[in-house]
DODRENFI-26644 format. One line per field, with one value per residue (C-alpha): chain; y, z, x. Coordinates in steps of 0.001 Angstrom, whole numbers, plus 500000, padded with zeros to 6 digits. Each point is the difference from the previous one (the first is absolute). Layout:
N
kette <- A; ...
c2 <- Y; ...
c3 <- Z; ...
c1 <- X; ...
END
This chain:
404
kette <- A; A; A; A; A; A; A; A; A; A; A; A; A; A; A; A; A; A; A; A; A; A; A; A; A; A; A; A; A; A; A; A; A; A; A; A; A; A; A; A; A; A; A; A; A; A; A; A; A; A; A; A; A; A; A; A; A; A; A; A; A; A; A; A; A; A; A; A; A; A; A; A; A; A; A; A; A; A; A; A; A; A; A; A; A; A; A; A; A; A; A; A; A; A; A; A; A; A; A; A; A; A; A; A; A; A; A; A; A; A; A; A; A; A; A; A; A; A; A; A; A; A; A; A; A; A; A; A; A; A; A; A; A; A; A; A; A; A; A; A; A; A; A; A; A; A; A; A; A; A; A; A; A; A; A; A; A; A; A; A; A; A; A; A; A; A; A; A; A; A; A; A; A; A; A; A; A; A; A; A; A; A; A; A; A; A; A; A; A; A; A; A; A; A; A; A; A; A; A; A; A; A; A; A; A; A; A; A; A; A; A; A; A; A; A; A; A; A; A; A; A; A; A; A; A; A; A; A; A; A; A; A; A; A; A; A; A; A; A; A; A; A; A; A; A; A; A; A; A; A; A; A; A; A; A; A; A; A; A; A; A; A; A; A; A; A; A; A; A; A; A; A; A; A; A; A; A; A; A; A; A; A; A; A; A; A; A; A; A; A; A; A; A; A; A; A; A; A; A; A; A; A; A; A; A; A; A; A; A; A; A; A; A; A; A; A; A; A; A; A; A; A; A; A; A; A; A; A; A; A; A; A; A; A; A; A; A; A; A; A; A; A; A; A; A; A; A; A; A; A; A; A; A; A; A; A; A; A; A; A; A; A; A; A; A; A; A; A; A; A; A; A; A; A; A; A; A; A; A; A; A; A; A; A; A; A; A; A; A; A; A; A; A; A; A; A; A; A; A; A; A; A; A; A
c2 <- 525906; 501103; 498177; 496727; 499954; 499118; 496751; 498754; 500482; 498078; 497417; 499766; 499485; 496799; 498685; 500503; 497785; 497421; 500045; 499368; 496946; 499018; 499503; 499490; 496655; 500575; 501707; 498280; 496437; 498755; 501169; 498802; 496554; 499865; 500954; 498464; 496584; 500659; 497834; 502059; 497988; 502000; 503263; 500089; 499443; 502902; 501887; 499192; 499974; 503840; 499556; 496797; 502698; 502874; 497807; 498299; 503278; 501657; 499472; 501054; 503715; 500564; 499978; 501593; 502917; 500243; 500152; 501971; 501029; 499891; 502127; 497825; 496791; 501043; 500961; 497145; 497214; 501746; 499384; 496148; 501181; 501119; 496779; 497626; 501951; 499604; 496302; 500130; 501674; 496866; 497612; 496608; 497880; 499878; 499647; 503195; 501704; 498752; 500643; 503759; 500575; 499194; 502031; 503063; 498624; 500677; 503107; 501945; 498191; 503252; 502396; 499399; 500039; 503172; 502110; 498799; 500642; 503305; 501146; 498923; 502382; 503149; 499573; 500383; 496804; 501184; 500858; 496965; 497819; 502872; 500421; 496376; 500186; 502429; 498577; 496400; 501654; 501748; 497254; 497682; 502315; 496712; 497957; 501777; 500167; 495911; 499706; 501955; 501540; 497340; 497518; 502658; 499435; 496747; 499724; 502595; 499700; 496772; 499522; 499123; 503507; 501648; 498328; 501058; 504139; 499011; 498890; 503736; 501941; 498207; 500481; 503937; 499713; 498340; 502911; 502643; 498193; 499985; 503450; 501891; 498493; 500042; 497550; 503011; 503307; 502736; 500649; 496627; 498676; 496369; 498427; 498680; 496857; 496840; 496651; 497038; 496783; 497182; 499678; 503362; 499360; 497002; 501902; 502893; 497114; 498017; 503471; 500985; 495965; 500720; 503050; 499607; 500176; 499115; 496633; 501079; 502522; 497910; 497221; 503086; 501255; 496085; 500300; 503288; 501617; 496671; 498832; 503234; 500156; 496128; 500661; 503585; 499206; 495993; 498272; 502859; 500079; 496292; 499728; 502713; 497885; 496569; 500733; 503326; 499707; 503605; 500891; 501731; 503486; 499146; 498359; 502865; 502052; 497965; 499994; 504018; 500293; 497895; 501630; 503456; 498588; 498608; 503758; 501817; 497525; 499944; 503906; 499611; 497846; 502037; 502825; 496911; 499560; 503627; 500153; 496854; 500456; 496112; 498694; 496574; 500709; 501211; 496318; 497787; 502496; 499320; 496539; 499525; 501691; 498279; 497088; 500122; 501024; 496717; 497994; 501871; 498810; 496687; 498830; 501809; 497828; 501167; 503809; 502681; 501725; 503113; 498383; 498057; 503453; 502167; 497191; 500087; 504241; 499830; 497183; 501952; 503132; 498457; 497559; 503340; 499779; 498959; 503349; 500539; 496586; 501297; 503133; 498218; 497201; 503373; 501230; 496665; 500907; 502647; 502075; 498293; 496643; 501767; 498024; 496778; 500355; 501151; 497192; 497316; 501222; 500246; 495974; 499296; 501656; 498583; 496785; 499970; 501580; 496961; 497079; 501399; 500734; 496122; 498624; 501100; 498825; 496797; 500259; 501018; 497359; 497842; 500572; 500618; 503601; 500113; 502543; 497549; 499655; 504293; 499544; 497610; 502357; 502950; 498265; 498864; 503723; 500897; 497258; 501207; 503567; 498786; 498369; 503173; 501800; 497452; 500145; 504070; 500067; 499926; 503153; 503139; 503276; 502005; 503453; 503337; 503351; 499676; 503177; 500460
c3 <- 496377; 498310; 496697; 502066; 501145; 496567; 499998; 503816; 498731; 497411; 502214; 502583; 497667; 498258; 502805; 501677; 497542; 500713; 503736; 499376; 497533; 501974; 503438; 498607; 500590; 503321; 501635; 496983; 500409; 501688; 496780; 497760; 501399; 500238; 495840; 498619; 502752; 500920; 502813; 501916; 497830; 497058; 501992; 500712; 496886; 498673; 502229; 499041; 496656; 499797; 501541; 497541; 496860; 502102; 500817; 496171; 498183; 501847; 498173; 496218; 502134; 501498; 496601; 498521; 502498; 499154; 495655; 500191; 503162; 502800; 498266; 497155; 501906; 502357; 497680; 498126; 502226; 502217; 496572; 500979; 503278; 498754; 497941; 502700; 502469; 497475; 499959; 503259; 499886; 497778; 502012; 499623; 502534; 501709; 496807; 498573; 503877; 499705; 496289; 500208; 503121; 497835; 497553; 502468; 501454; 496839; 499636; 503473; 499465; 499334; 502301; 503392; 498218; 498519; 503039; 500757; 496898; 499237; 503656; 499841; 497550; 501134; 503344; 502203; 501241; 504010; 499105; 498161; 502371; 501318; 496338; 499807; 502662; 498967; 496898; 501697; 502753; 497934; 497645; 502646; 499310; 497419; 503324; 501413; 497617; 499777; 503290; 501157; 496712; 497803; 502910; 499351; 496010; 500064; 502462; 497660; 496450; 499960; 499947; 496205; 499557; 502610; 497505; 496870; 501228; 501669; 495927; 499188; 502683; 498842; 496088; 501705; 501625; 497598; 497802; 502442; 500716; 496300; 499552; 502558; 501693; 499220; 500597; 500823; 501605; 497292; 501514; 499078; 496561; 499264; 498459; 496476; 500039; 498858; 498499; 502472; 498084; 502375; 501309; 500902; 501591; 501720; 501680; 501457; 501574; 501292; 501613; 501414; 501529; 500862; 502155; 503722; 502340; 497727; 501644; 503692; 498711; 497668; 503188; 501661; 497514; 499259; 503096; 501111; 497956; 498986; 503619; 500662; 496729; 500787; 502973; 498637; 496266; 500063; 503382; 502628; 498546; 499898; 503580; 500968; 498295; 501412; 503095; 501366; 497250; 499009; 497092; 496617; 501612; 503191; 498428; 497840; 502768; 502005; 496687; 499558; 503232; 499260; 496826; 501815; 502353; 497466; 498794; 502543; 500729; 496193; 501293; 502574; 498945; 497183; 501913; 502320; 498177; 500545; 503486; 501013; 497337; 499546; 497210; 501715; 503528; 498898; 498051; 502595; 502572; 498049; 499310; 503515; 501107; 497030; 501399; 503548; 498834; 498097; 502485; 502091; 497339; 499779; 503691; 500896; 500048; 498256; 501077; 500322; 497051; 501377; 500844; 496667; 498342; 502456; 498830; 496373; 499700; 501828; 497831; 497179; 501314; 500815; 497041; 497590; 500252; 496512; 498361; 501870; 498544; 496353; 500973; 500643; 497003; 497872; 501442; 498921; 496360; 497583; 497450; 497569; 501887; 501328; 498373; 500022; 503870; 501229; 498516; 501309; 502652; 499932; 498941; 503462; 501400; 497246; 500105; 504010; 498819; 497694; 503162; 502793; 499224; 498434; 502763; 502613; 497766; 500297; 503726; 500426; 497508; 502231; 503089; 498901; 500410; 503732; 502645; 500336; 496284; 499805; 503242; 498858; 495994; 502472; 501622; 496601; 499097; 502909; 499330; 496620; 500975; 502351; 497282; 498117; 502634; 500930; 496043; 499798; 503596; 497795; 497630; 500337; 500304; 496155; 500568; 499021; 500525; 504009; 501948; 502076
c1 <- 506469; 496910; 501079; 500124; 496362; 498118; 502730; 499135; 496732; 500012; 502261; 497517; 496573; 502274; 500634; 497010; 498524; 502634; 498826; 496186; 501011; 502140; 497975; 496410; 499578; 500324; 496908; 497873; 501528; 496881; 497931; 502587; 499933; 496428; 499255; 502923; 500081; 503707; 501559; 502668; 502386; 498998; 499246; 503763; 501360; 497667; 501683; 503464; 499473; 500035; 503243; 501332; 499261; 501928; 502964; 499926; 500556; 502239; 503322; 498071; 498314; 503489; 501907; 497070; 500324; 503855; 499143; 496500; 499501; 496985; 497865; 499108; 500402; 497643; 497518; 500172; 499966; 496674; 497926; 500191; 499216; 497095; 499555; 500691; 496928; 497284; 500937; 499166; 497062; 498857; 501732; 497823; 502491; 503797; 501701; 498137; 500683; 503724; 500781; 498332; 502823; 502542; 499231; 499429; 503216; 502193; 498014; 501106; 503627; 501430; 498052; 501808; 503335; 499708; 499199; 503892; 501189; 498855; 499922; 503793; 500650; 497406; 501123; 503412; 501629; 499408; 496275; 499258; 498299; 498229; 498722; 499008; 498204; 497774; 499043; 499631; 498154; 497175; 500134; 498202; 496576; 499604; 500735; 496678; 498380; 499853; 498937; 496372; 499154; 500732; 498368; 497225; 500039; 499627; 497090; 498305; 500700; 502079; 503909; 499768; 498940; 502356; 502808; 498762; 499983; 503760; 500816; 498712; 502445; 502742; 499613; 499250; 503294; 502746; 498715; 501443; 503060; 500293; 499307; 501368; 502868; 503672; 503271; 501985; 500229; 500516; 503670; 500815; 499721; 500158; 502724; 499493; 498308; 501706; 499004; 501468; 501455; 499060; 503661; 499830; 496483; 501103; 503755; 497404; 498220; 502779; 501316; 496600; 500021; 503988; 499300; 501351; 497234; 497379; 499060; 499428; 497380; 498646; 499360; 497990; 498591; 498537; 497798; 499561; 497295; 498672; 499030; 498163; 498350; 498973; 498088; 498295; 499699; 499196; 499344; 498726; 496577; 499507; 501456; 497420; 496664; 501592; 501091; 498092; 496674; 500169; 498436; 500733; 499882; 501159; 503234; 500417; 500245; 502928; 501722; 499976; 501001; 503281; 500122; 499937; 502918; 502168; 499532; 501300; 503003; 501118; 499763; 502252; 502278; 500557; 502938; 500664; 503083; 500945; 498801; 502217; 502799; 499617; 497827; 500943; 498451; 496757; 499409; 500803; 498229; 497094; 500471; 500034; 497048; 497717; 501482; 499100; 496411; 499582; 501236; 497116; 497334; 501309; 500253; 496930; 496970; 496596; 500862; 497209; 499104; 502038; 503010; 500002; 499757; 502574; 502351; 499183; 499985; 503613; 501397; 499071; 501612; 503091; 500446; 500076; 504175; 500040; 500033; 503587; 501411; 498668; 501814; 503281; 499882; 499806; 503077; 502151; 500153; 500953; 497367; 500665; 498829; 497719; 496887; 501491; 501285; 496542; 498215; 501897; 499845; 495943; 500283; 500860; 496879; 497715; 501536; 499189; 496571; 499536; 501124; 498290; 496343; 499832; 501995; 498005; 496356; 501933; 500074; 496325; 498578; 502493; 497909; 496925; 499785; 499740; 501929; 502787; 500501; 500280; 502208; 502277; 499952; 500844; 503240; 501208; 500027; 502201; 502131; 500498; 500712; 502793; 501238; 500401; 501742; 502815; 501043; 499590; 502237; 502798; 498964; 502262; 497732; 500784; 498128; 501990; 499358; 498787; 499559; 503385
END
């Protein structure tokens, strides 16, 4: 086990990084609108554009993973992460906000989708979400850390410079992926590498698309991280400053405390599996619960400030299913798919990463940014997460290796 810690290590700083780009828009959206005159049409498709470069480059990081593996690919692509934050930092207006998130987008395209691929092969099959959900779990310090202290940064030094320290870490940290982590266990050397033709390219891909029970997790996997991630990463701290007038700190706050619970339920979701032998029950468990706390928020008139954030901290506790749905995509296909099956599977989520945050700006611009028009965002959430779950009814549970 002890040879396995400098890898989650390493798993959990990429990633990490991944989180904070991911979600800073959120608690600084009010500054971000303010120097750079975005209307919430534009603040949501900054948001999803992260998620449009994620979803774009999937196919190219998967087959990249299969020929050179994560460890170079990561690397690699977290240089334009780096590239794509000091573009940022100079950001003059919404192209220059939009066009940086792509290319930070591209840059953490490979991050998420190697904790599954190597974990797959460090780890057991039984102890695999469990593994996940460890690495997903601690990965979500970036989560916090773009709530109060970067909240904090930017009403000190200025969020230009808060991004151009974030393009330092990350140069810091594709080095030590680089450096010291490997595709492989030492038990299990890697098969010699070999050059695809583009037929052969293009028969892995129609039997990664060809594999039963692909769709139904696919049609979860399209909503389930990507409505949570909507309301904490994009549209919670803008509902906060609209609707409740908190400000930078105060928002930042709220937003590490759903940070904190989406923590502990990736946490405890993560041996769900185990504990219920059904992979199947613990998604639509949660989908149900994040559900029902929506529909709270949404038919719940200009609610306190503490019931607005109960609601919020327990639909991000809930909502953190998605780390058992990665778990079970993973189990659909063979090693050497491996890289190709995990990241179309991760389209799904990025592509419902790249609809939802712009769909709902379109709803607030829609009504003006009042309560109703975050009411009426909320209840299109919910609707969309009960559209995942009537597709992903008909999945069939794949684990091996339960606990008699």
């Amino acid at each position: 086990m002890a040879s396995r810690w400098p890898l989650l290590s390493l798993l959990i700083a990429v990633t990490c990084l991944s989180q904070f780009y991911r979600v800073s828009n959120g608690v600084i959206a009010p500054e971000l609108t303010r120097d750079l005159d975005l209307s919430p049409r534009q603040l949501g498709w900054a948001g999803s554009a992260f998620f449009f470069a994620l979803f774009a480059v999937q196919i190219p990081v998967g087959m990249w993973f299969d020929r050179f593996g994560a460890r170079l690919t990561v690397a690699a692509f977290s240089l334009l992460a780096m590239a794509g934050s000091l573009w940022i930092a100079t950001a003059a207006d919404a192209a220059d906000l939009i066009g940086g998130r792509i290319v930070v987008g591209i840059g953490c395209a490979a991050s998420f989708m190697s904790v599954v691929f190597l974990c797959s092969r460090w780890f057991p099959p039984a102890k695999l979400a469990t593994a996940l959900s460890w690495v997903f779990a601690a990965s979500n310090i970036g989560t916090l850390a773009a709530a109060t202290p970067l909240a904090w940064i930017a009403g000190t030094v200025g969020w230009r410079s808060g991004f151009v320290g974030l393009a330092v870490v990350t140069v810091a940290v594709a080095a030590g992926f680089y450096i010291f982590v490997q595709d492989r266990p030492p038990d299990q050397p890697a098969p010699v590498a070999k050059n695809e033709n583009l037929g052969e390219i293009a028969r892995g891909l129609r039997e990664v698309w060809a594999m039963p029970g692909l769709l139904p997790v696919l049609a979860m996997h399209f909503f389930a991280y990507a409505t949570m991630l909507t309301v904490l990463g994009v549209w919670g701290g803008p509902y906060l400053y609209d609707v409740h007038k908190l400000d930078g700190v105060a928002r930042g706050n709220v937003l590490l405390a759903m940070g904190a619970a989406q923590i502990l339920g990736i946490l405890a979701y993560g041996p769900m599996d185990r504990l219920l032998r059904s992979r199947k029950k613990a998604v639509l468990g949660g989908a149900a619960i994040s559900t029902a706390l929506l529909a709270a928020l949404a038919f719940t008139p200009q609610p306190p400030l503490w019931l607005a954030t109960a609601l919020l901290v327990g639909f991000c506790f809930f909502c953190a299913f998605g780390t058992v749905i990665v778990a079970q995509g993973r189990a659909l296909f063979p090693d050497r798919l491996a890289g190709r099956g995990v990241t179309t599977v991760n389209m799904a989520q990025c592509l419902g990463l790249t609809v939802l945050p712009a769909g709902v700006g379109y709803i607030i611009e829609g009504f003006g940014g009042s309560d109703a028009a975050y009411r009426i965002a909320f209840a299109a959430l919910g609707i969309g997460l009960v559209a995942g779950a009537c597709v992903y009814v008909r999945s069939r549970d794949n684990a091996t290796g339960w606990p008699a």
